[in-house]
C-alpha positions in Angstrom: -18.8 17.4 24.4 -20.4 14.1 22.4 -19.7 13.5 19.2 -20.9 15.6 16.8 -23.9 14.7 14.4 -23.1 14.8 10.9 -24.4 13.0 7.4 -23.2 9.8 6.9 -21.2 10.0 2.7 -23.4 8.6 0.1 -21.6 5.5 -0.6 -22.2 4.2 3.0 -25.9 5.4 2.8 -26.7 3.2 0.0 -25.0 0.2 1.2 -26.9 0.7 4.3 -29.7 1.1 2.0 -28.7 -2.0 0.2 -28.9 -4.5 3.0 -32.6 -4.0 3.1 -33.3 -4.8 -0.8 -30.1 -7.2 -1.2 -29.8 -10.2 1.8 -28.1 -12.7 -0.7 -27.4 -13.7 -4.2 -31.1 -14.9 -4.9 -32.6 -11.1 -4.0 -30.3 -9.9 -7.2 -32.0 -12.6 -9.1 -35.5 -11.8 -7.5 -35.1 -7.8 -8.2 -33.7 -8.3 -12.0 -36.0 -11.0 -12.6 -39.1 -8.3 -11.8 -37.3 -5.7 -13.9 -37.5 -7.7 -17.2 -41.1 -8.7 -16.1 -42.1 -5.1 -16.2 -40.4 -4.1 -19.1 -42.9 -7.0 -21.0 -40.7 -9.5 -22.3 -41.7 -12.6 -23.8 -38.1 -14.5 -23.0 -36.1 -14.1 -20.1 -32.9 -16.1 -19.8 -30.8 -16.4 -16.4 -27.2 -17.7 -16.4 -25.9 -18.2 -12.8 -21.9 -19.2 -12.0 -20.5 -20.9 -8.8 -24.4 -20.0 -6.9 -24.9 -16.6 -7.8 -21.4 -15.4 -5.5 -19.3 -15.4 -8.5 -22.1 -14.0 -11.7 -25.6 -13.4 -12.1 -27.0 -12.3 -15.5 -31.0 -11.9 -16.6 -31.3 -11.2 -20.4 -34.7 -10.1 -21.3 -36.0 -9.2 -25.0 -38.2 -6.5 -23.1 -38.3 -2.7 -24.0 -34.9 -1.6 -23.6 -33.3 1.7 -22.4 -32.1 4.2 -24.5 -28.8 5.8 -23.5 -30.5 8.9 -21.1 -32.8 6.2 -19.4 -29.7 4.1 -19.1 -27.6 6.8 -17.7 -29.8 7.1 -14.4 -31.4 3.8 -14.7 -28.8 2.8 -11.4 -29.5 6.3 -9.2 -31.6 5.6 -6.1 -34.9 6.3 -6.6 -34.7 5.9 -10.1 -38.4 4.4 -11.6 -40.6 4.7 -14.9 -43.0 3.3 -12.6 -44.4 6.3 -10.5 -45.1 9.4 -11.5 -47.0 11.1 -8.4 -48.0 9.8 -4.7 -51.3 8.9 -5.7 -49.3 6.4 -8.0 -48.5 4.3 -5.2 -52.5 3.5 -4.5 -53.1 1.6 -8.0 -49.4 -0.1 -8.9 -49.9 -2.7 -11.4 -45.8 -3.1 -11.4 -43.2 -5.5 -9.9 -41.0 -2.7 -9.2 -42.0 0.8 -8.3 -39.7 2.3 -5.1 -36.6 2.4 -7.5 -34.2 0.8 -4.7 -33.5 -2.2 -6.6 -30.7 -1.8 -9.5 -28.6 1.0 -7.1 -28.6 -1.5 -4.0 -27.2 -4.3 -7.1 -24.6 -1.6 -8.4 -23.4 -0.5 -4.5 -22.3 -4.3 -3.9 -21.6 -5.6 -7.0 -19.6 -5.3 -9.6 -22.9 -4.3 -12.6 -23.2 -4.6 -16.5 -25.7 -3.1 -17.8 -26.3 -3.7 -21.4 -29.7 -2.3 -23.4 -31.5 -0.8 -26.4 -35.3 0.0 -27.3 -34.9 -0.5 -31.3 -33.7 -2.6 -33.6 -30.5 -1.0 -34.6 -28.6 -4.0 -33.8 -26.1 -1.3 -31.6 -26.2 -1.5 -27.5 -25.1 1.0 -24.9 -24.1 0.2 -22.2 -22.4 0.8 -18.6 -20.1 -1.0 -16.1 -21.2 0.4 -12.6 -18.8 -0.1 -9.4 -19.8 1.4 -6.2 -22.8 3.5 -7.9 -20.5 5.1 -10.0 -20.3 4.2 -13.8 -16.7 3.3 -14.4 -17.0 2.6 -18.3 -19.6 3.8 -20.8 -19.1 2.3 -24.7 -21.6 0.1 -27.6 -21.9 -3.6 -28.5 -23.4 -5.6 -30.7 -26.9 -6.5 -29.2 -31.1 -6.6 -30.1 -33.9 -5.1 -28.3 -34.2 -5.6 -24.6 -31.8 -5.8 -21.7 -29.3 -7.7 -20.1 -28.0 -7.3 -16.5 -24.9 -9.0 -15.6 -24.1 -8.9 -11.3 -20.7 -10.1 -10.5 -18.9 -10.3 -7.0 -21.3 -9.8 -4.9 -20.5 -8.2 -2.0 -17.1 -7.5 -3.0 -16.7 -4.2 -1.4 -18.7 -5.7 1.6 -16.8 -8.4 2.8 -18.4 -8.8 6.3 -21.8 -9.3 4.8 -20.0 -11.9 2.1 -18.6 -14.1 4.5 -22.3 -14.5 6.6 -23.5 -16.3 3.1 -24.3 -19.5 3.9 -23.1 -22.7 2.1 -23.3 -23.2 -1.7 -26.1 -25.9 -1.4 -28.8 -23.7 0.5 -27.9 -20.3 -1.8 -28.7 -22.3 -4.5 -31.9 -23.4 -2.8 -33.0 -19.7 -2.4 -31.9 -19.2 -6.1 -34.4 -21.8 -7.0 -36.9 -20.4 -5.2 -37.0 -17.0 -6.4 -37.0 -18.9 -10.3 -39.9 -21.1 -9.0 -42.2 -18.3 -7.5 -41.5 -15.7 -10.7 -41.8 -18.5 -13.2 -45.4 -20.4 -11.6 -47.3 -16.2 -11.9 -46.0 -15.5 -15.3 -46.7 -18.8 -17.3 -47.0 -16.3 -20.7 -43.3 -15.6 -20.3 -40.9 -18.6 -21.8 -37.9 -18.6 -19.2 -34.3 -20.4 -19.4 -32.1 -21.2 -16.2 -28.8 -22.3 -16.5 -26.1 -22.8 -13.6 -22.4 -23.0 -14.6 -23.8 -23.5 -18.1 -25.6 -26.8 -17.3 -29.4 -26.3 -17.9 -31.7 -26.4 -15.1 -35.4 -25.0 -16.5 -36.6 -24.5 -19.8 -39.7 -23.7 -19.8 -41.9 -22.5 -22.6 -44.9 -20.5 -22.9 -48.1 -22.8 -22.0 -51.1 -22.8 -19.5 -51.4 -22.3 -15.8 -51.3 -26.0 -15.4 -48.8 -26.8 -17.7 -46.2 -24.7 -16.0 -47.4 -25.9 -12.7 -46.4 -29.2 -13.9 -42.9 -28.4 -15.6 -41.4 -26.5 -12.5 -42.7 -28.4 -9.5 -42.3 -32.0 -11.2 -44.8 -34.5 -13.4 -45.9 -36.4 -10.2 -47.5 -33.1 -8.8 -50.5 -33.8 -11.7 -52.3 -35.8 -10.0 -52.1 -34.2 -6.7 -53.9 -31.1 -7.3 -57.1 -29.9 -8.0 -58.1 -26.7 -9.8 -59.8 -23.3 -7.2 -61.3 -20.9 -9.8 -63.8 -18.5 -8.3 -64.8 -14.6 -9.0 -66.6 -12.0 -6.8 -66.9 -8.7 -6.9 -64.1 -7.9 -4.6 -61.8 -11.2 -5.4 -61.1 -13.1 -8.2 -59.2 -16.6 -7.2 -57.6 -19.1 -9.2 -55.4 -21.7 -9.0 -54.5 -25.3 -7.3 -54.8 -26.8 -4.1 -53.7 -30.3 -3.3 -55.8 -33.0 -2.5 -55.9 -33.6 1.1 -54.0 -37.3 1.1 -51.0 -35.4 0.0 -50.4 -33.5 2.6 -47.5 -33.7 4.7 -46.0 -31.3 7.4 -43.9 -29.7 5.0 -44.8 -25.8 3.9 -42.6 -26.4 0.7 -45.6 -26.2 -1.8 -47.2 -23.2 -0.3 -47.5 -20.1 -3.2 -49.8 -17.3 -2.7 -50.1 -14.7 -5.0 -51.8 -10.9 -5.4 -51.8 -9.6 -9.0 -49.4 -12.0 -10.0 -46.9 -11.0 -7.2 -45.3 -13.2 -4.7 -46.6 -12.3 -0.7 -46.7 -14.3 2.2 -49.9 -13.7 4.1 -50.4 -15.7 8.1 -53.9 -15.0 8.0 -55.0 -15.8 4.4 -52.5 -19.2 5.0 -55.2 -19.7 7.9 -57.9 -19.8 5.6 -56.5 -22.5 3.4 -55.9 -24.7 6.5 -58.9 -24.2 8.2 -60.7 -25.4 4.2 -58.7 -29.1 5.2 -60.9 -29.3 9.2 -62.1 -32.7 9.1 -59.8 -34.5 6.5 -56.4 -34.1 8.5 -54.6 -34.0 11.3 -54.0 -30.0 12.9 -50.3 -30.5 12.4 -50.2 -31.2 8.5 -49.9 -28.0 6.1 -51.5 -27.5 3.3 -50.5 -26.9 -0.2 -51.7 -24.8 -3.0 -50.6 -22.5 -5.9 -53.1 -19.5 -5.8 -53.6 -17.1 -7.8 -55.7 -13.6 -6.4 -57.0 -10.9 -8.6 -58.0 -7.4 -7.2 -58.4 -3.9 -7.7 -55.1 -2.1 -6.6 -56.3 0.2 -4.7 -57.8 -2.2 -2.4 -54.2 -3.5 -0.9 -51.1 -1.4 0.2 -47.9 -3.1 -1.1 -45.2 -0.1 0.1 -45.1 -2.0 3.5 -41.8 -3.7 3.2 -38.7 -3.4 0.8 -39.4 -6.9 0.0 -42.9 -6.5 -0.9 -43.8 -9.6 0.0 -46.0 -7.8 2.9 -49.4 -6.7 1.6 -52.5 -4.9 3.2 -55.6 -5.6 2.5 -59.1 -3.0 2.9 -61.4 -6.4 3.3 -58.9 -8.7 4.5 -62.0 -10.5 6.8 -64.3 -10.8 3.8 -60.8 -12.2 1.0 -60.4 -14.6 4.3 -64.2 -16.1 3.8 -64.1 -16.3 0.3 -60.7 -18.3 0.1 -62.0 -20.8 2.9 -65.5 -21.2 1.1 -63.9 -22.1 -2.4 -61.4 -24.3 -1.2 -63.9 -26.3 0.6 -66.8 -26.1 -2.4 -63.4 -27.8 -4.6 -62.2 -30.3 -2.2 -66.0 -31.5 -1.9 -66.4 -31.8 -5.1 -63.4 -33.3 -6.5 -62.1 -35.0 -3.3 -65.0 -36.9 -1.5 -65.9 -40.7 -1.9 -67.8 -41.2 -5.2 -71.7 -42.1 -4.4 -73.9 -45.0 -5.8 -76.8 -43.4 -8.0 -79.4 -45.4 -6.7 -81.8 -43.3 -9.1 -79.8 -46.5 -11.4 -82.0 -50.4 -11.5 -79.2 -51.8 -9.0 -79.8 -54.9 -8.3 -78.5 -55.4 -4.7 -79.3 -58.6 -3.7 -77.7 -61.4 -3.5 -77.8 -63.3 -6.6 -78.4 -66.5 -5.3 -79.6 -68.4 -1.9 -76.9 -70.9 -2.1 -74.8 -71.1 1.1 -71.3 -70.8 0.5 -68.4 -72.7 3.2 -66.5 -70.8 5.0 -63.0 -72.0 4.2 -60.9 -74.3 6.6 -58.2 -72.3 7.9 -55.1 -73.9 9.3 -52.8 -71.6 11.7 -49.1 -72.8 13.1 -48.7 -70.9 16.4 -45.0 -72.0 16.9 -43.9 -70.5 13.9 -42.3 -67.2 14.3 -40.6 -64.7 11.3 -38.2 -64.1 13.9 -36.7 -67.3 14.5 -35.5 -68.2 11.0 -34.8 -66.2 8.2 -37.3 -66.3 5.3 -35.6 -65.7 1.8 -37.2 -62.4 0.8 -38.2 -61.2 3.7 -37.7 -58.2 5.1 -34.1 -58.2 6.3 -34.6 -55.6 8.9 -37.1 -57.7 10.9 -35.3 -60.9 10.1 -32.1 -59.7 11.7 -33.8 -58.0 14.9 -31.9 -60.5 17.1 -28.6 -60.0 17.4 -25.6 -59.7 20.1 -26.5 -57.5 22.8 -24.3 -54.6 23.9 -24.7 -52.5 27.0 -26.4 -48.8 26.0 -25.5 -46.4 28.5 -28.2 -46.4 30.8 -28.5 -50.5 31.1 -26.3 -52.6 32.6 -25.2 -55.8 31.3 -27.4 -57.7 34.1 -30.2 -55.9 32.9 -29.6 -56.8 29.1 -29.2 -60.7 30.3 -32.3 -60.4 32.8 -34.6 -57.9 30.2 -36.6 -61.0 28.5 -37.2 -62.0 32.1 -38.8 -59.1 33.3 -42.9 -58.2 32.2 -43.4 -56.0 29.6 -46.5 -54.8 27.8 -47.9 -52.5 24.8 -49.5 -49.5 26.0 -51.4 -47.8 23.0 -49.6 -49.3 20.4 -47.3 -46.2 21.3 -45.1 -47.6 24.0 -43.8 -50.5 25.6 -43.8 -50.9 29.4 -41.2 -53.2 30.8 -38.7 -52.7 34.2 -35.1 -53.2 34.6 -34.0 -54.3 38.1 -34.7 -51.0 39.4 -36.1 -48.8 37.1 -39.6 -48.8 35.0 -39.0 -48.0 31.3 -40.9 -46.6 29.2 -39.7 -47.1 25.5 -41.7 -45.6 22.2 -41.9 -47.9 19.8 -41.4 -46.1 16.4 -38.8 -43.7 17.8 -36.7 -47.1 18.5 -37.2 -48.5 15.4 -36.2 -45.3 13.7 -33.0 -45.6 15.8 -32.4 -49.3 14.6 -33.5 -49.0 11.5 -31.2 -45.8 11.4 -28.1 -47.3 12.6 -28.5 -50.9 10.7 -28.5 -48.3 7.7 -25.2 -46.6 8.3 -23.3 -49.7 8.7 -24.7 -50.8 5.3 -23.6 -47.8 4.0 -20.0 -48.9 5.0 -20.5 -52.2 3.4 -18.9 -52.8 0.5 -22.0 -54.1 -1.2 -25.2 -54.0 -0.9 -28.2 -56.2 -1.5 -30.7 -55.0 -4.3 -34.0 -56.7 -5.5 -35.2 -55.8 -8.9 -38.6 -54.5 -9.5 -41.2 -57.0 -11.2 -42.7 -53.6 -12.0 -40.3 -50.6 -12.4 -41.0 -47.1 -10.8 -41.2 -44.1 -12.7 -41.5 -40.4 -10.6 -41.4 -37.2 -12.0 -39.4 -34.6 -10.8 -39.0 -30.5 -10.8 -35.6 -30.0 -12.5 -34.0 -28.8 -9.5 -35.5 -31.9 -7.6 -33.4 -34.0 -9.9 -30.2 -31.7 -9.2 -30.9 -32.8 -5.5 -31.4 -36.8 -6.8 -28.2 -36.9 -9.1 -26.3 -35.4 -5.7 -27.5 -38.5 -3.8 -27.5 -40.9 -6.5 -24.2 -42.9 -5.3 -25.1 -43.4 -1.9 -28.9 -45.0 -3.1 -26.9 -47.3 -5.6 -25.1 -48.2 -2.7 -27.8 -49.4 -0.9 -29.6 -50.9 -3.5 -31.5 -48.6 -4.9 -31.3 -48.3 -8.9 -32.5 -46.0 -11.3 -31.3 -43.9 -14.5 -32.6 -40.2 -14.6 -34.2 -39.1 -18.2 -34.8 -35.2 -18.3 -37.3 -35.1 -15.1 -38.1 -38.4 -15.1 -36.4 -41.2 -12.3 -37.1 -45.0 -13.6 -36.5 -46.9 -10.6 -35.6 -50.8 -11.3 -34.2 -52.0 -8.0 -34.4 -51.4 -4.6 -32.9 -52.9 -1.2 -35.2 -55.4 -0.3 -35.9 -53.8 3.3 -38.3 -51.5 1.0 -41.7 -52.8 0.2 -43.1 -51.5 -3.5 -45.1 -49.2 -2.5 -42.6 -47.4 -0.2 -40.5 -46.6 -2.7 -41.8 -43.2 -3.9 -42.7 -42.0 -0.9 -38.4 -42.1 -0.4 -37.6 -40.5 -2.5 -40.6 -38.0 -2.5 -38.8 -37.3 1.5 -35.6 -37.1 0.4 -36.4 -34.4 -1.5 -38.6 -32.5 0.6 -36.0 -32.9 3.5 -33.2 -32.0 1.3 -35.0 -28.5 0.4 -35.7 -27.8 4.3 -32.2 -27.7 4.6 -31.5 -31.4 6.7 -27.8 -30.3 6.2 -28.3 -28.0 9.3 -28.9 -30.8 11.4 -26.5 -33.8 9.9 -22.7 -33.7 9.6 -22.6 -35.5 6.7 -24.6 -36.9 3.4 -24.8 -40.6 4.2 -26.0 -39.3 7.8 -28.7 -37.4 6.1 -29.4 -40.5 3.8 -29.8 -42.8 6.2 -32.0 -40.3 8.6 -34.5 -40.0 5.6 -34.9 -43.7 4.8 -34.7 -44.4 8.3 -37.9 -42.2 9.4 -39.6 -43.0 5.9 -39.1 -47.0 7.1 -39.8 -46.1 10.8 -43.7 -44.0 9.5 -44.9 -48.1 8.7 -44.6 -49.7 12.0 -48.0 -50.3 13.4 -47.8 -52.0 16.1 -46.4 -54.9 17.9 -48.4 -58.4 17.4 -47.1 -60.2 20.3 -44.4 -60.6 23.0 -41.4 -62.0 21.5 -41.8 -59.4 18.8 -41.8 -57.0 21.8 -38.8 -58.7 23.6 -37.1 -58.5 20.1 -37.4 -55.0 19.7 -36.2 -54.3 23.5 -33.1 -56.5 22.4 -32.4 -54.8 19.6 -32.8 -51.0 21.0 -30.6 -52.0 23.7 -27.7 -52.7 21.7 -27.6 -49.8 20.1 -25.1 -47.5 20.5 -27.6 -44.5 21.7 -30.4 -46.2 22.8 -32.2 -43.3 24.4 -32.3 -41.1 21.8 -33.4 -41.1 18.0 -31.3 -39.4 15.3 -33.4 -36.6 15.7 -32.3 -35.7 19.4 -36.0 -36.6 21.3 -36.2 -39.3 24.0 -36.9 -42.8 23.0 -36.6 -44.5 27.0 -38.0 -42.7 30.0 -37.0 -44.2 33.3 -38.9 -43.8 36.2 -37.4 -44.9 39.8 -38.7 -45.7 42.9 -38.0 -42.7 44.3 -40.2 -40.8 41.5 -42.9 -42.7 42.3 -43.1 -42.8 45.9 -43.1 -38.6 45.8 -46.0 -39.3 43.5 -48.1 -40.8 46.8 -47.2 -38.3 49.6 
């Protein structure tokens, strides 16, 4: 006979239960977050210890519990948000299925602390394992306060698949940054091992756009405001030279909640067809108002999955807006030739073209020009073998043709091969390896700014700045850090002016994408992002010795058919794979 069938205990039921709801640290912070939300606070303050793993605690001045509501406030299926089925068709709520606080209180260690009057008295419980272990008073006002601690205590498999402190912290932030950007009438604090990270006060849509996503995002957006019948929509999108591959600046919201949505994503992209490339992702905060019984949001325990009854029609609207705002704020400005423009030249005077006087011998690359770009200057240097040339073919390589083929590649042979090499992937490599071994130098050079830089930041940007800030003195690069605020003085001179806060604008962006997955250490990752941010500005070859240079240079590095990111940089072809191309 099989095994029997029999019902799995309680206690293992809701910590099946509270996979679903709880994945990591920053789902408690999501789930209590929402809680204070809906119990209409004005002030919400987080305190997080050692990334969430060690304490989380959400302190709202919301309506409280009294001590019956607080009593059942952790059983499963606990809500003052429904009352009947039909409930479910018109929820106005962040929370509703009443999964939330028990999936907290079966893997953590819970406080829960609350009132609904102003007696100055608090009950409260300490839950472990859905079970209160302690029930007493203290001191306290209105509202609530949550405290999670341990998480995953009593789960220790699903503890140890965390990942590192860096990336929880990152989906901490997030979770702050999506609840914060919908709720701009709430004033919220964040602070992490007591250091503060947010502070934001109450203030306009735009305001707190601008206080959690960084000062330099003002002038990279443009306001969407449009109502229908069916759809009201609001928000920012960003103007369509700021665009990058990156879906880090992508918030959509539905009634003030959070959702990810491919389709109505499509929309937004499709609004940018004609003003960038297919590959680059757009960017908005967007804000969608409609009735609630026109979307379904009990798809997922998440809720981050909605349905929608006119999905097609909310998919027109968004992609006719967007494109009405980016023609009107984000086109070429006209001339009004309604004005008495005089357009003619002013007078019939000839004017000289001016005697110009050109010195073909001279070359960048032969001596050194003080202030120059370093990284050109120094293009010649010893050659070393790579794996895949020889050192006859190093000796012989200036000897053999070679061309530019698109301004991509460069064609050239070796004394049996045809190569192939593309051109910014092997300057990415050189310019990726001359940067580590500056690293390792003792010191760097630096050139100070006629004009210093200023960039604002998000406050958890700067977090990510201060954690690189040692290795981009090193090189050169200096700057103090006021509140959100980088002032950057000096900078290693291989860094034209205007580069500069595009760096820095990448090094951020990469670090949130989580570059650690791919690089073993920091200075790895440092010199990867400045590498490829130097790498984006090569054009294009101008002539042949700066074309032999490169081939030089590429083939003494120490992997010269690959870039740091693991794609191809030389493609060989024999004779062999060309004669089976003429059978």
């Amino acid at each position: 006979m099989g095994n029997q069938i029999k019902q799995l205990p309680l206690d293992l039921v809701n910590k099946i239960a509270a996979g679903e709801v709880i994945q990591r640290p920053s789902s408690i912070l999501k789930e209590l977050i929402e809680n204070s939300i809906d119990s209409n606070a004005k002030k919400i303050d987080i305190f997080i210890t050692d990334f969430g793993k060690t304490q989380i605690q959400v302190s709202d001045d919301g309506l409280g519990m009294d001590l019956n509501n607080l009593k059942v406030c952790y059983l499963n299926h606990s809500t003052s948000k429904l009352n009947s089925f039909n409930d479910l068709f018109k929820i106005n709520s962040k929370g509703f299925r009443g999964e939330a606080l028990s999936s907290i209180c079966s893997i953590s260690k819970t406080k829960i602390s609350s009132c609904d009057d102003n007696s100055g008295i608090r009950n409260f419980i300490e839950v472990e394992n859905n079970e209160i272990s302690n029930l007493s008073e203290e001191v306290g006002t209105m509202g609530t306060t949550v405290t999670s601690r341990n998480i995953f205590y009593n789960v220790p498999a699903r503890r140890k698949f965390l990942k590192s402190d860096k990336i929880e912290f990152k989906h901490l932030i997030n979770e702050f940054v999506r609840l914060s950007l919908s709720h701009h009438e709430i004033e919220f604090t964040l602070k992490h091992n007591n250091k503060p990270i947010y502070n934001l006060k109450r203030a306009n849509q735009k305001k707190r756009v601008v206080e959690v996503l960084g000062k330099s995002i003002e002038k990279k957006i443009i306001p969407i405001e449009e109502k229908t019948d069916l759809v009201q929509i609001r928000g920012f999108v960003f103007k369509a030279e700021y665009l990058n591959k990156s879906r880090n600046n992508q918030f959509l919201y539905i009634n003030n909640r959070y959702i990810k949505s491919n389709y109505l994503n499509h929309a937004i992209s499709k609004s940018y067809d004609g003003l960038v490339d297919k590959e680059i992702k757009p960017s908005y905060i967007l804000f969608l108002e409609c009735d609630p019984e026109k979307i379904d949001i009990n798809v997922h325990p998440s809720k981050t999955e909605v349905k929608f009854d006119d999905e097609n029609i909310i998919y027109a609207i968004i992609l006719s807006t967007i494109k009405h705002s980016l023609g009107k704020y984000n086109v070429v400005p006209n001339i009004d030739f309604s004005n008495n423009i005089n357009l003619s030249i002013p007078s019939e005077k000839r004017v000289s073209s001016p005697t110009i006087e050109l010195d073909y011998s001279f070359t960048p690359f032969k001596t050194p020009i003080k202030g120059t770009d370093p990284s050109i200057n120094e293009l010649l240097v010893e050659n070393k073998s790579g794996s895949i040339f020889s050192e006859d073919d190093i000796e012989l390589t200036s000897e053999y043709p070679v061309f530019d083929f698109s301004n991509k590649f460069l064609i050239t042979k070796s004394k049996t091969d045809l190569l192939i090499i593309n051109i910014k992937r092997a300057f990415y490599r050189i310019y990726y390896e001359q940067l580590l071994n500056e690293i390792d130098n003792k010191k760097n050079l630096s050139q100070k700014l006629l004009y210093p830089i200023e960039i604002g930041f998000s406050s958890s940007d700067i977090i990510t700045i201060k954690s690189v800030k040692n290795i981009l003195n090193h090189l050169g690069f200096a700057f103090t850090i006021n509140k959100n605020n980088v002032n950057i003085t000096s900078v290693h001179p291989a860094f034209e002016f205007g580069e500069v806060e595009s760096i820095f604008l990448d090094i951020v962006e990469k670090y949130h994408e989580g570059l650690e997955n791919l690089s073993p250490s920091l200075n790895d990752r440092i010199a990867r992002l400045l590498a490829k941010s130097k790498s984006k500005k090569i054009l294009k070859l101008k002539n042949r010795e700066e074309q032999d240079l490169l081939l030089n240079k590429i083939f003494s590095c120490k992997e010269p058919n690959y870039s740091p990111d693991n794609k191809r940089i030389v493609y060989k072809i024999n004779i062999e794979n060309i004669n089976s191309k003429f059978h």
